[in-house]
N, CA, C and O of each residue as an XYZ file, in Angstrom:
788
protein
N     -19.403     14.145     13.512
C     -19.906     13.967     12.156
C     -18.912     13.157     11.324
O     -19.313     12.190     10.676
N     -17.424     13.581     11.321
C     -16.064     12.819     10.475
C     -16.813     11.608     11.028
O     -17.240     10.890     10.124
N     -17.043     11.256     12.049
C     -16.580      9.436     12.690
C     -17.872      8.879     12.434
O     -17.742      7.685     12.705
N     -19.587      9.179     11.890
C     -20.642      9.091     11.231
C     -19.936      8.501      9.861
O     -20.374      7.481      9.328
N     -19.049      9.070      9.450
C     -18.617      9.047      7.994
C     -17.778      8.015      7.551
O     -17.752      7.404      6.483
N     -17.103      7.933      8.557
C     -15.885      6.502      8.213
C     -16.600      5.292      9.259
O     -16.139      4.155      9.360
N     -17.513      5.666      9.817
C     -18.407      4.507     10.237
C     -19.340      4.084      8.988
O     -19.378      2.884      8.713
N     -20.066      4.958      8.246
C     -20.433      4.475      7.001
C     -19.249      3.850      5.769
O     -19.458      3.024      4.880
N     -18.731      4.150      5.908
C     -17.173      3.524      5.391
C     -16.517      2.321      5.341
O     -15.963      1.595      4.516
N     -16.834      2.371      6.794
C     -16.399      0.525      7.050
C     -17.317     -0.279      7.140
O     -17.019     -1.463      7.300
N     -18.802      0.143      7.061
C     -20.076     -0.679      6.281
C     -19.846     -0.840      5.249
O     -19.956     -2.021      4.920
N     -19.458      0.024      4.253
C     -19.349     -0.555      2.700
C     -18.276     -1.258      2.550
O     -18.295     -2.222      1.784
N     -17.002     -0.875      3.331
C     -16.046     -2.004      3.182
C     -16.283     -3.156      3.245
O     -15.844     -4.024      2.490
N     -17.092     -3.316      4.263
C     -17.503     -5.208      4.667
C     -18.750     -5.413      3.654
O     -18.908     -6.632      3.721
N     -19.497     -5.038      2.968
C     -20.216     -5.125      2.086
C     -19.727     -5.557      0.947
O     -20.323     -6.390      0.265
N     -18.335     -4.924      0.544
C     -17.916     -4.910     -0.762
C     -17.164     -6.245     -0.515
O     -17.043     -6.944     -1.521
N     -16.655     -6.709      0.593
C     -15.444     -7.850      0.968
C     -15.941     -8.546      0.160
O     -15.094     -8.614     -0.731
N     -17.108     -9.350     -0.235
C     -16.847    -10.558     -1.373
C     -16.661    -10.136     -2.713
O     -16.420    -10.930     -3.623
N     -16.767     -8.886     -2.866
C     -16.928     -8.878     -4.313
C     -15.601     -8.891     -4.610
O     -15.358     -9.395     -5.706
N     -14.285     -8.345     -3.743
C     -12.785     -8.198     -3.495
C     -12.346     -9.425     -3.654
O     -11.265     -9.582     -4.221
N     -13.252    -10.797     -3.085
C     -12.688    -11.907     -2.752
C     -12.065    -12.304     -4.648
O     -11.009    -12.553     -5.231
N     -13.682    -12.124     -4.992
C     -13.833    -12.671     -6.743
C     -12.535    -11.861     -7.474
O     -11.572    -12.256     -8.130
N     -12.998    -10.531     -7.031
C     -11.662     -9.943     -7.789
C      -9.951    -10.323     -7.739
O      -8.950    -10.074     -8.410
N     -10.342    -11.147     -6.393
C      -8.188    -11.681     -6.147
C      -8.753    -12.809     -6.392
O      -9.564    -12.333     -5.597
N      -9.045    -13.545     -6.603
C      -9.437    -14.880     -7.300
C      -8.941    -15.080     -9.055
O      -8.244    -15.916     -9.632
N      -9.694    -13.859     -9.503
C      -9.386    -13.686    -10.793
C      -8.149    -13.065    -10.939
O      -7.719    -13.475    -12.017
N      -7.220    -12.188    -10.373
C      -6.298    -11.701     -9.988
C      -5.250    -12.831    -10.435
O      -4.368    -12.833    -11.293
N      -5.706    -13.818     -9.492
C      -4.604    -15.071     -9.388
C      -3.924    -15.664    -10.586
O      -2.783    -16.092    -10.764
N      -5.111    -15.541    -11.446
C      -5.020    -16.920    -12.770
C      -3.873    -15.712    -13.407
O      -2.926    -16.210    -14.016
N      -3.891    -14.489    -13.328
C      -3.247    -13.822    -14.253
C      -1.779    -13.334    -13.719
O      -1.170    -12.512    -14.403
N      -1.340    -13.711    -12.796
C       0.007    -13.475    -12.138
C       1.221    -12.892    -13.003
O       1.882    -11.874    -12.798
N       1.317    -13.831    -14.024
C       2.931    -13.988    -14.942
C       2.374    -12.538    -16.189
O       3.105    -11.989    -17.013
N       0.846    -12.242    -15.914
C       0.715    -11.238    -17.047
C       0.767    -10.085    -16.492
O       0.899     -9.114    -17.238
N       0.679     -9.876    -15.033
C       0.655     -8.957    -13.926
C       2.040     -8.629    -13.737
O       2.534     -7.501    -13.713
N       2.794    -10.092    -13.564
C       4.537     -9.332    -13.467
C       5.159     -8.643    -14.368
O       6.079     -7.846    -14.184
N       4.494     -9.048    -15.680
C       5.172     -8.441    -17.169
C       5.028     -7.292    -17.493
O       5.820     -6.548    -18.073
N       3.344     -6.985    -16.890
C       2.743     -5.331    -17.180
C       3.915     -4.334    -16.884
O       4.670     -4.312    -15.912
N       3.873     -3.627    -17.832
C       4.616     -2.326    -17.482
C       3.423     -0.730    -17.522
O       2.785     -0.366    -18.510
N       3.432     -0.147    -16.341
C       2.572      0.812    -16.288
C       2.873      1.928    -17.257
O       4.013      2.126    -17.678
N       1.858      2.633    -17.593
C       2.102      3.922    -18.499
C       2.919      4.867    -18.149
O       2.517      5.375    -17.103
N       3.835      5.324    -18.514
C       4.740      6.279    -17.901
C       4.261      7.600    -17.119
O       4.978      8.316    -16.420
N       3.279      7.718    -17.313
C       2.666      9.348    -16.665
C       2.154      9.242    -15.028
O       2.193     10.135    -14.182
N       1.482      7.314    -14.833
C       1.793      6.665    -14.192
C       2.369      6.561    -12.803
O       1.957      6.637    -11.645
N       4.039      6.254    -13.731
C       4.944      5.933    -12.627
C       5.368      7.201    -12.039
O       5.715      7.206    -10.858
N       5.385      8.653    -12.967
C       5.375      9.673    -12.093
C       4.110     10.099    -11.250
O       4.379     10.945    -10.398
N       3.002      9.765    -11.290
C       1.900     10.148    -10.669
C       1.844      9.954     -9.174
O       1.590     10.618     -8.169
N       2.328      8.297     -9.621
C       2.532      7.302     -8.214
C       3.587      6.057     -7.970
O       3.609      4.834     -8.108
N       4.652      7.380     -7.415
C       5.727      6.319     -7.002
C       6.049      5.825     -5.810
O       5.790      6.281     -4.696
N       6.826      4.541     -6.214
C       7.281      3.907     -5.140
C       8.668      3.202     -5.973
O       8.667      3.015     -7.190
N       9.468      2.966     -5.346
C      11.180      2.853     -6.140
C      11.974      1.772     -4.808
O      11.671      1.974     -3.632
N      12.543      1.143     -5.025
C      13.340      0.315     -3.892
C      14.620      1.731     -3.721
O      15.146      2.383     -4.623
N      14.804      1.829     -2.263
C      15.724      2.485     -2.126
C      16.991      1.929     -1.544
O      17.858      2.792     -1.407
N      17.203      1.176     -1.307
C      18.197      0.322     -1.128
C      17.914     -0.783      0.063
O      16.793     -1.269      0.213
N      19.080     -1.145      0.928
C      18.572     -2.583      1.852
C      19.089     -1.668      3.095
O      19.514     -0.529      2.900
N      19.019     -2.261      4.403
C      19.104     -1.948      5.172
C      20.368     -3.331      5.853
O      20.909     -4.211      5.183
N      20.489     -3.113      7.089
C      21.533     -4.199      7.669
C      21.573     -5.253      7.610
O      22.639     -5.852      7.474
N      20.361     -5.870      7.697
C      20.148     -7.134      7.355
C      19.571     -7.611      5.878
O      18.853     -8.591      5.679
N      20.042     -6.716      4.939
C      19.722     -7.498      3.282
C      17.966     -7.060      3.163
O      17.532     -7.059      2.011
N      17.258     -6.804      3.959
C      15.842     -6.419      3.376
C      15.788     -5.316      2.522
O      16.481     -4.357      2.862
N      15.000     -5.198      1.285
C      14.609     -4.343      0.647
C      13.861     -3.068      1.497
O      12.959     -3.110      2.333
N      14.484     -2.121      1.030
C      13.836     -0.690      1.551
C      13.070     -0.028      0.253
O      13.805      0.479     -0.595
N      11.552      0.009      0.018
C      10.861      0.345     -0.319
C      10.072      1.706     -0.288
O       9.041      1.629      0.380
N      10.303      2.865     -0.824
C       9.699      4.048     -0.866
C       8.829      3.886     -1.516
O       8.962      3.422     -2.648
N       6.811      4.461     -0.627
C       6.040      4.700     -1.635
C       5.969      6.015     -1.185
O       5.835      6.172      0.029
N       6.046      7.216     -2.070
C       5.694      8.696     -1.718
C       4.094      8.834     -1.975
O       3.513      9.276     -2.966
N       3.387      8.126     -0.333
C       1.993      8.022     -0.780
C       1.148      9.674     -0.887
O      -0.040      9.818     -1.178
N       1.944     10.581     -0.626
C       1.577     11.876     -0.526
C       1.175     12.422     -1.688
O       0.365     13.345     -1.768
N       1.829     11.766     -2.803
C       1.402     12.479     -3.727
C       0.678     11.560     -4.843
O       0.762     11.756     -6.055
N       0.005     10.597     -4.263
C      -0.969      9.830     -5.005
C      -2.081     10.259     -4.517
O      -2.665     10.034     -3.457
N      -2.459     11.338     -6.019
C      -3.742     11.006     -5.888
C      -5.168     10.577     -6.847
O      -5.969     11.017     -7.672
N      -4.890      9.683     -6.248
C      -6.496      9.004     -6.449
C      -7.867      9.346     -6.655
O      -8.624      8.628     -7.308
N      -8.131     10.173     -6.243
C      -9.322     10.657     -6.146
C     -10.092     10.899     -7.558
O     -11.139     10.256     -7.630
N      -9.836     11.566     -8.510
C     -10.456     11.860     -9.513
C     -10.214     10.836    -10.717
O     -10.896     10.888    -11.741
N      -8.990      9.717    -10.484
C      -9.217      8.451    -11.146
C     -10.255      7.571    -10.836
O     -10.883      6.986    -11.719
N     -10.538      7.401     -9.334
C     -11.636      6.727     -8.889
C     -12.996      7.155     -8.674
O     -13.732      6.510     -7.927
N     -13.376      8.171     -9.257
C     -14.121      8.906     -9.158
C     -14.977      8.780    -10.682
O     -16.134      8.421    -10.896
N     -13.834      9.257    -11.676
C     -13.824      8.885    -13.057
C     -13.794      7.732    -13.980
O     -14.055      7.749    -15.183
N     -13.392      6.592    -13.150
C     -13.498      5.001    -13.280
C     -12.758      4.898    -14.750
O     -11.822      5.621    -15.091
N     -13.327      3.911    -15.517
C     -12.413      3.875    -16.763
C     -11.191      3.324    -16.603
O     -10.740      2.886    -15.545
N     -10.435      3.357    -18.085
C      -9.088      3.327    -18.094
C      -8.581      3.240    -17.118
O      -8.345      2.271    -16.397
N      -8.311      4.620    -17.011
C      -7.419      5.008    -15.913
C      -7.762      4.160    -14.746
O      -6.866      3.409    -14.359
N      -8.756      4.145    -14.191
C      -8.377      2.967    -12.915
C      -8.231      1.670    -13.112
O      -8.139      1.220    -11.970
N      -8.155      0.820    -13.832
C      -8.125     -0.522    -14.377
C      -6.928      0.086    -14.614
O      -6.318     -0.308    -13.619
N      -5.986      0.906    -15.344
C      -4.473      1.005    -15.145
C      -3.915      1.161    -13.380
O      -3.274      0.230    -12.892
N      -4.106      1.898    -12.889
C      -3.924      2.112    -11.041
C      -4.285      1.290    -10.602
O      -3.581      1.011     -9.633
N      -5.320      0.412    -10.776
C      -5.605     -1.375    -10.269
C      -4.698     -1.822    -10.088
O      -4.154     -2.141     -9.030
N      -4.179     -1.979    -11.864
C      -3.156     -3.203    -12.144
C      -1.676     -2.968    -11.665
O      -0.865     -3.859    -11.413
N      -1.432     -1.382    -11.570
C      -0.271     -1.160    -11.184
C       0.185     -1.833     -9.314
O       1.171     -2.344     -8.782
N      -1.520     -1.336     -8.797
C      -1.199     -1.791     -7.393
C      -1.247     -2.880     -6.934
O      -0.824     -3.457     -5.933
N      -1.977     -3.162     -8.024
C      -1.765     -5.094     -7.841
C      -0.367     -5.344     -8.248
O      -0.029     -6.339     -7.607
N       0.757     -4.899     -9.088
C       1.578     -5.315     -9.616
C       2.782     -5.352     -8.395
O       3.710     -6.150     -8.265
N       2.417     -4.225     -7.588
C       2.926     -3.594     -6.307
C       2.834     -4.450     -5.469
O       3.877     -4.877     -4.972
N       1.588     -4.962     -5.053
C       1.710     -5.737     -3.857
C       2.025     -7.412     -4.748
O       2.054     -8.091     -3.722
N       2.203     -8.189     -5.607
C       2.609     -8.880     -6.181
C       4.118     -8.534     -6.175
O       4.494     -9.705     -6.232
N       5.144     -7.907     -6.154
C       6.237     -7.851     -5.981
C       6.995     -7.799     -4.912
O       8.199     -8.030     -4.796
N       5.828     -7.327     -3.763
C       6.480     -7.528     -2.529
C       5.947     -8.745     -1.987
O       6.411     -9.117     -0.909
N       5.327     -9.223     -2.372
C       4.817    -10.898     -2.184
C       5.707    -12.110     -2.685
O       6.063    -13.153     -2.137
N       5.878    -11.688     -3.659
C       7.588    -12.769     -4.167
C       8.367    -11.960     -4.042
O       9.017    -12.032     -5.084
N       8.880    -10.997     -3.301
C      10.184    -10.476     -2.838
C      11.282    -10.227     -4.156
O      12.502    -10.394     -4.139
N      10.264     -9.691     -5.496
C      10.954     -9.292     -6.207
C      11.775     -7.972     -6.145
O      12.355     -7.533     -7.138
N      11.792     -7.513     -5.235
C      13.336     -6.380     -4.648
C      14.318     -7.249     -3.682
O      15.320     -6.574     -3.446
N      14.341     -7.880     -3.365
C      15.190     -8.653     -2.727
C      16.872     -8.734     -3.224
O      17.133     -8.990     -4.400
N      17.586     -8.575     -2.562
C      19.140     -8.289     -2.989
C      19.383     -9.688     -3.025
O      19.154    -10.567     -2.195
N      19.991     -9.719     -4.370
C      20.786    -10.728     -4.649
C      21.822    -11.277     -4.235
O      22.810    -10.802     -4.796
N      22.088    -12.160     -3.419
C      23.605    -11.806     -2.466
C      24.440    -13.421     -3.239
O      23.910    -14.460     -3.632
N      26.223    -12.903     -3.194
C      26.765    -14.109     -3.391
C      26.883    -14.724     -2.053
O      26.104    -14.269     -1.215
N      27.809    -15.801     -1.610
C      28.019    -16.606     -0.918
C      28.790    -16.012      0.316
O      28.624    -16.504      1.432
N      29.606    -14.986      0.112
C      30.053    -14.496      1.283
C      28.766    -13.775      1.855
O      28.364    -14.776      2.448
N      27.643    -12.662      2.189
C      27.330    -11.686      2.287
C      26.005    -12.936      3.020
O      25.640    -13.996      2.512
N      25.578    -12.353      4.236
C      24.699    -13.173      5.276
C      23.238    -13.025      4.329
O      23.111    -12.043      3.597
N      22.329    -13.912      4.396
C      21.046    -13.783      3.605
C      20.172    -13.164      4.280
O      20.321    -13.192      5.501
N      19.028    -12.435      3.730
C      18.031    -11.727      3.866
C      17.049    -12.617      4.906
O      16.820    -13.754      4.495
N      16.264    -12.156      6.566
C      15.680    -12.504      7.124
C      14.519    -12.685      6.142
O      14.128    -11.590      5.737
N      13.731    -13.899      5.546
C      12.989    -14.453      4.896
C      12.713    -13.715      3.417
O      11.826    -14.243      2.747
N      13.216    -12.836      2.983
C      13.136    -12.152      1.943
C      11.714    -11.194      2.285
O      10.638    -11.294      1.696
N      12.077    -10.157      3.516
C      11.073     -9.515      4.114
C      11.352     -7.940      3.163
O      12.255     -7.830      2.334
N      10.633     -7.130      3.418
C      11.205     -5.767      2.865
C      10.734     -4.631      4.083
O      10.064     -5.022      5.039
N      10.970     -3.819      4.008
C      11.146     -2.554      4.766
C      10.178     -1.356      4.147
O      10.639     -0.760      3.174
N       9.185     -1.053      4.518
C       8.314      0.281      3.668
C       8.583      1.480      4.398
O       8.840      1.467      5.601
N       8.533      2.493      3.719
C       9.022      3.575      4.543
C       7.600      4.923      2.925
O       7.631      5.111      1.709
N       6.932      5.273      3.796
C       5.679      6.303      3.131
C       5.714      7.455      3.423
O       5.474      7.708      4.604
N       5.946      8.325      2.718
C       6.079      9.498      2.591
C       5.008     10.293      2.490
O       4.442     10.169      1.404
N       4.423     11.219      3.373
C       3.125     11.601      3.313
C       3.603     12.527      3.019
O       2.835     12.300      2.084
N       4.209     13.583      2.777
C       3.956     15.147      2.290
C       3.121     15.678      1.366
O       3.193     14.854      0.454
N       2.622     16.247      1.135
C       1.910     16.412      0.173
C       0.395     15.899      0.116
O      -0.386     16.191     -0.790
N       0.135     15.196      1.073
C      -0.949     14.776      1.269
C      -2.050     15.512      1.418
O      -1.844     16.447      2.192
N      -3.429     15.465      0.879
C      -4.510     16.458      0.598
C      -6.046     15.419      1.350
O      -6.502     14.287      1.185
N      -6.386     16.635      2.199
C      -7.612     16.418      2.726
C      -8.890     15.566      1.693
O      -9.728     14.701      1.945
N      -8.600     16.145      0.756
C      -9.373     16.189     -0.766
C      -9.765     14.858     -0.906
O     -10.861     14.406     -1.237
N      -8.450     14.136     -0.532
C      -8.371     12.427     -1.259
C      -9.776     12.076     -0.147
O     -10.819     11.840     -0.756
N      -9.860     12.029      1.329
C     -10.992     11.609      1.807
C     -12.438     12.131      2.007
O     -13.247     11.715      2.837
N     -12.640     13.261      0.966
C     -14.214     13.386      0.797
C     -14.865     13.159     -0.594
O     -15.863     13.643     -1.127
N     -14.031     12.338     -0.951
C     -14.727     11.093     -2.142
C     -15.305      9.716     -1.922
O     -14.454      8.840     -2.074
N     -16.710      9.197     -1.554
C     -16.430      8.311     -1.417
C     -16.164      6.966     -2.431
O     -15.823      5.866     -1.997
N     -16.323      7.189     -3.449
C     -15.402      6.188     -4.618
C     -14.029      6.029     -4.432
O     -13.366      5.052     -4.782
N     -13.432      7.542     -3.578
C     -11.944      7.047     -3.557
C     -11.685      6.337     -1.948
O     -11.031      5.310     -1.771
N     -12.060      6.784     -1.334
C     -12.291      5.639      0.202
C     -12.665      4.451     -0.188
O     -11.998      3.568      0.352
N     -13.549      4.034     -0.985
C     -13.618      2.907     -0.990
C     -12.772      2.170     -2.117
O     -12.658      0.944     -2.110
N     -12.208      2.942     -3.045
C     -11.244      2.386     -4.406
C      -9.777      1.812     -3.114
O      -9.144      0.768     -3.274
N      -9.517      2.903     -1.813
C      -8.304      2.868     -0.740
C      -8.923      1.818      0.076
O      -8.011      1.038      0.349
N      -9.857      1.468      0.523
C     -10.185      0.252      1.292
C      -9.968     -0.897      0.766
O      -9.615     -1.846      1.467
N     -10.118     -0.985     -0.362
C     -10.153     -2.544     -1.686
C      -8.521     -2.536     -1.718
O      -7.966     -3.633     -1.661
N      -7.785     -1.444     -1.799
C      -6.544     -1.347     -1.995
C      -5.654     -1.908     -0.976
O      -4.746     -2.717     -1.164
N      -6.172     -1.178      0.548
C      -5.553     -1.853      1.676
C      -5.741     -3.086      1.987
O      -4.774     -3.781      2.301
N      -6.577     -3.419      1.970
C      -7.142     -5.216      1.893
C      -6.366     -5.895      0.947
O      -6.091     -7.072      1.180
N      -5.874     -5.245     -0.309
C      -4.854     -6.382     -0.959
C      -3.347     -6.479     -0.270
O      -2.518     -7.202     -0.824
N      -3.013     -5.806      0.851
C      -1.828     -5.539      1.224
C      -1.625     -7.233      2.268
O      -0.570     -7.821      2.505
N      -2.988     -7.609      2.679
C      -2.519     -8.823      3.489
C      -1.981    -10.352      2.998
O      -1.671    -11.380      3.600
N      -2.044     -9.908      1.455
C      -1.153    -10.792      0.801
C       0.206    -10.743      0.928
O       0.864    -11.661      0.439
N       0.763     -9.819      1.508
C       1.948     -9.559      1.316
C       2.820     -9.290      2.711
O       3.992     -8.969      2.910
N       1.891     -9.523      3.425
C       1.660     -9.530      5.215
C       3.112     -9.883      5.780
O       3.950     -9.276      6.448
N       3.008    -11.256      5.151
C       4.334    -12.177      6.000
C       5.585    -11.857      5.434
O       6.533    -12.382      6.019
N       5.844    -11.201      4.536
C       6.702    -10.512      4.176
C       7.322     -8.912      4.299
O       8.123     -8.255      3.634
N       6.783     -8.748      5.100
C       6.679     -6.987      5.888
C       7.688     -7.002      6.995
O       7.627     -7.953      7.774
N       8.445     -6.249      7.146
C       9.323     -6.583      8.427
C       9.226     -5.667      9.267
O       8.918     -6.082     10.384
N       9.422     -4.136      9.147
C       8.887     -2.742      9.468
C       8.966     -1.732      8.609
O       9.600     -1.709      7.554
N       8.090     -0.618      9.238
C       8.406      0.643      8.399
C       8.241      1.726      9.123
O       7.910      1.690     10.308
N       8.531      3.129      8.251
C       7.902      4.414      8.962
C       7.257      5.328      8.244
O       6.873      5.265      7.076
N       7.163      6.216      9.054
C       5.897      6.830      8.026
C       5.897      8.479      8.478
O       5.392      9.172      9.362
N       7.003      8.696      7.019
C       7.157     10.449      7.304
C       6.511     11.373      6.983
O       5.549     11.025      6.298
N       6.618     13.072      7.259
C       6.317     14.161      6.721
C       4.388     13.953      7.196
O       3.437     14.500      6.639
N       4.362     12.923      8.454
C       2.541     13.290      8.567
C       2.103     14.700      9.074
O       2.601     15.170     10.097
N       1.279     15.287      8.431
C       0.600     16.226      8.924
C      -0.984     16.168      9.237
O      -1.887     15.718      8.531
N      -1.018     16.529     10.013
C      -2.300     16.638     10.487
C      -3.645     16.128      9.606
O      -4.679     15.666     10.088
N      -3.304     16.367      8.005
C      -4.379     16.272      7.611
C      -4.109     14.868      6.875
O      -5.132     14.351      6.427
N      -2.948     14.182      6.676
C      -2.681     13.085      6.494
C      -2.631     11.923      7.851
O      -2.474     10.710      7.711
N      -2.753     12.426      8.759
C      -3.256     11.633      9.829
C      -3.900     11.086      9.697
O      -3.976      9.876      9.911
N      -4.679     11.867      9.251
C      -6.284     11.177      9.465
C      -6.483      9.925      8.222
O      -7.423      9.136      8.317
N      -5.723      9.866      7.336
C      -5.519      8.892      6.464
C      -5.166      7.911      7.027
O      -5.776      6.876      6.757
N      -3.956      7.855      8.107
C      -3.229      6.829      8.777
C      -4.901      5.946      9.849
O      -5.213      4.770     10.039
N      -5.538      7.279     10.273
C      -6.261      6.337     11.049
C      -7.099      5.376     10.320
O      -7.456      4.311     10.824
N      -7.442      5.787      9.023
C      -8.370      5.220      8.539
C      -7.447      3.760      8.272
O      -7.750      2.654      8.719
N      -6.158      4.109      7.360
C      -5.122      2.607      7.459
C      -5.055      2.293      8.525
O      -4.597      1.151      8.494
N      -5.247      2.619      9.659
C      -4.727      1.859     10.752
C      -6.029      0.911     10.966
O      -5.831     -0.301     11.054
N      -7.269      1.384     11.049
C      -8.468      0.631     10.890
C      -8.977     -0.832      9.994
O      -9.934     -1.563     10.251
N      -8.037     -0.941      8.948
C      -7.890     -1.238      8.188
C      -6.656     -2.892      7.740
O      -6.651     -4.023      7.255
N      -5.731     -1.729      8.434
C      -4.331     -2.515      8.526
C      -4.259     -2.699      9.634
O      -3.095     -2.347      9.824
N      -4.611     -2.985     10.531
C      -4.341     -3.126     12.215
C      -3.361     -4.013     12.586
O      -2.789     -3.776     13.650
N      -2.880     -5.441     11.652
C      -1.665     -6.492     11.976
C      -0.590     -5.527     11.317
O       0.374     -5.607     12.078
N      -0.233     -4.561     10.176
C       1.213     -3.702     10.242
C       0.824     -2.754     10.648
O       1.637     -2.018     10.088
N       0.106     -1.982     11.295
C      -0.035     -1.060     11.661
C       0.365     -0.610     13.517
O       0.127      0.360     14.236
N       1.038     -1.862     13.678
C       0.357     -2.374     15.347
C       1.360     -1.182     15.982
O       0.806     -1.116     17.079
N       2.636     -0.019     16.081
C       3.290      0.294     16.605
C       3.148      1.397     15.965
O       4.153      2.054     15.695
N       1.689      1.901     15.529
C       1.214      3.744     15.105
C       2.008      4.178     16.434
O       2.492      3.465     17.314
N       1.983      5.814     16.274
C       1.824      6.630     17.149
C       2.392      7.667     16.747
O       3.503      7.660     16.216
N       1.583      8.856     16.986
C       1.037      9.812     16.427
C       2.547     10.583     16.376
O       3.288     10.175     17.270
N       3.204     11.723     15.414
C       4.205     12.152     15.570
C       4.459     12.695     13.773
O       3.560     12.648     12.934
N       5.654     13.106     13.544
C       5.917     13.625     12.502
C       6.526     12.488     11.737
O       6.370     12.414     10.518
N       7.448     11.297     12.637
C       8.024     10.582     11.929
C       7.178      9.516     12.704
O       7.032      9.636     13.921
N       6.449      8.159     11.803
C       6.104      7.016     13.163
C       7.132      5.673     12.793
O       8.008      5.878     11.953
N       7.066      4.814     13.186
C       7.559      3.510     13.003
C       6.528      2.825     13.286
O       5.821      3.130     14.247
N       6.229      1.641     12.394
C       5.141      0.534     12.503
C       5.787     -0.553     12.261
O       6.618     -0.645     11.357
N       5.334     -1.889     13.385
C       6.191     -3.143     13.050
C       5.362     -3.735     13.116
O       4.287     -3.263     13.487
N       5.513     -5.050     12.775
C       4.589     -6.325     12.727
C       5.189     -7.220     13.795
O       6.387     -7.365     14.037
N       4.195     -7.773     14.371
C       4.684     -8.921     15.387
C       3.944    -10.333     15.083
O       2.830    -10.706     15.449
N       4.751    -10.884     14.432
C       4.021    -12.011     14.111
C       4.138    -13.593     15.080
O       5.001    -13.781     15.936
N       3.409    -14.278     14.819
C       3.248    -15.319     15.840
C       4.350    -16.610     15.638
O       4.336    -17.562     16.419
């Protein structure tokens, strides 16, 4: 019955794909007003993500604690509030697209492999809840689809604290995200890398 359900799922995803197209189209013209936005403070505690420092080679290490975003009753409730969580996640994947965490390095200190970053997602906290909405599956499908802007700039990540019932989130990203997703496997801690051509 679950796999009836996210098979109807990824019908509306591909249904909705042009209307996504128009929406990053219009997206575009507004870039420099997108970098400036500053989200509402209640916000940035709702749903964070914070650079946590670089790793060996100068890439940005990126925490999103996706466990405790939830979505569901913003996208559910439409309004405001999601036209704010839009813009924030657009603002999100717009920063890792120009590699605005990127360490600044002087002249001694070796440079950053292409100004890639490092994600590392924190599932704890994660609630069954978020996937028997379908406004919020599909508000998270529109969401993951903006992530391939930001594709070639991904270097790896991992993906802690999964439990069982946040799994099942991963499969649906993995469905989804299948080019960073390519090195799932199932466990408490995973690592996912990209292999690009």
């Amino acid at each position: 019955m679950l796999q009836i359900y996210f098979l109807a799922l990824a019908l509306i995803f591909v249904v909705k794909s042009e209307e996504m197209k128009a929406h990053d189209k219009n997206q575009g013209r507004n870039i420099q007003d997108l970098q400036n936005w500053t989200a509402p403070e209640n916000f940035k505690a709702k749903f964070p993500y914070y650079l946590s420092g670089y790793d060996y080679e100068n890439r940005a290490i990126i925490v999103m604690e996706w466990g405790k975003w939830y979505t569901r009753l913003i996208a559910q409730t439409g309004g405001e509030e999601l036209r704010n969580l839009e813009k924030m996640q657009d603002q999100f994947v717009e920063q890792l697209r120009t590699s605005f965490f990127r360490k600044p390095l002087n002249g001694s200190e070796p440079s950053s492999s292409d100004d890639e970053f490092v994600m590392i997602m924190d599932m704890n906290h994660y609630e069954l809840l978020q996937l028997g909405s379908l406004k919020n599956i599909q508000y998270l499908m529109k969401y993951f689809a903006k992530f391939d802007a930001c594709f070639e700039k991904f270097s790896y990540g991992f993906m802690i604290n999964v439990s069982a019932v946040a799994e099942q989130f991963v499969r649906i990203y993995n469905a989804f995200m299948a080019n960073i997703m390519e090195g799932y496997e199932s466990s408490n801690q995973l690592l996912f890398t990209v292999e690009k051509n």
